[in-house]
C-alpha positions in Angstrom: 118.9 141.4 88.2 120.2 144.7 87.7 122.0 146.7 90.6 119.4 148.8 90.6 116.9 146.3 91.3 118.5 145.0 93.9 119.5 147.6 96.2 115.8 149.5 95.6 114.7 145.8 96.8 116.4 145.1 99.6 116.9 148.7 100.8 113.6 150.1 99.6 115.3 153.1 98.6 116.6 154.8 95.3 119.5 153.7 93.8 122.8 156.1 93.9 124.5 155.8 90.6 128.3 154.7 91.4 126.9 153.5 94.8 129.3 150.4 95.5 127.1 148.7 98.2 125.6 145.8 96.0 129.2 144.9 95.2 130.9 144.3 98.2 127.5 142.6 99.5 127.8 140.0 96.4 131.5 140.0 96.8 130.9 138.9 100.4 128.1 136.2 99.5 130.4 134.8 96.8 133.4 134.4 99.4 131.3 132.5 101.3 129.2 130.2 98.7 131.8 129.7 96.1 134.2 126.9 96.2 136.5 129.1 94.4 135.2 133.0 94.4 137.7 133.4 91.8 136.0 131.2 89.3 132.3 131.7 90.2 129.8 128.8 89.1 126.9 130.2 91.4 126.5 133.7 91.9 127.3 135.1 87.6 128.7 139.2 87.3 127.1 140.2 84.3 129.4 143.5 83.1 127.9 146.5 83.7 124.1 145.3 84.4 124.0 143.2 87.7 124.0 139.7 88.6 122.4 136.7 88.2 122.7 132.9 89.8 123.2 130.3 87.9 121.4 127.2 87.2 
């Protein structure tokens, strides 16, 4: 999903280009479902799009 889809989701508002809100949320979820946050093998960053869990 992009970030866009995901903030106008869970915040049922417009998304603010530059808005840093969905990163430090995911950053936060990682931290706390990753073995190793570093080296991600659930929650995917996709460069400059959004996110996306893997299977």
């Amino acid at each position: 999903m992009t970030k866009e889809q995901i903030y106008e989701a869970v915040w049922e508002e417009s998304y603010i280009e530059g808005d840093k809100t969905i990163m430090v949320h995911i950053r936060h979820i990682s931290q706390k479902l990753e073995i190793d946050p570093g080296n991600p093998a659930i929650i995917e960053t996709i460069r400059g799009l959004g996110y996306r869990v893997k299977s």
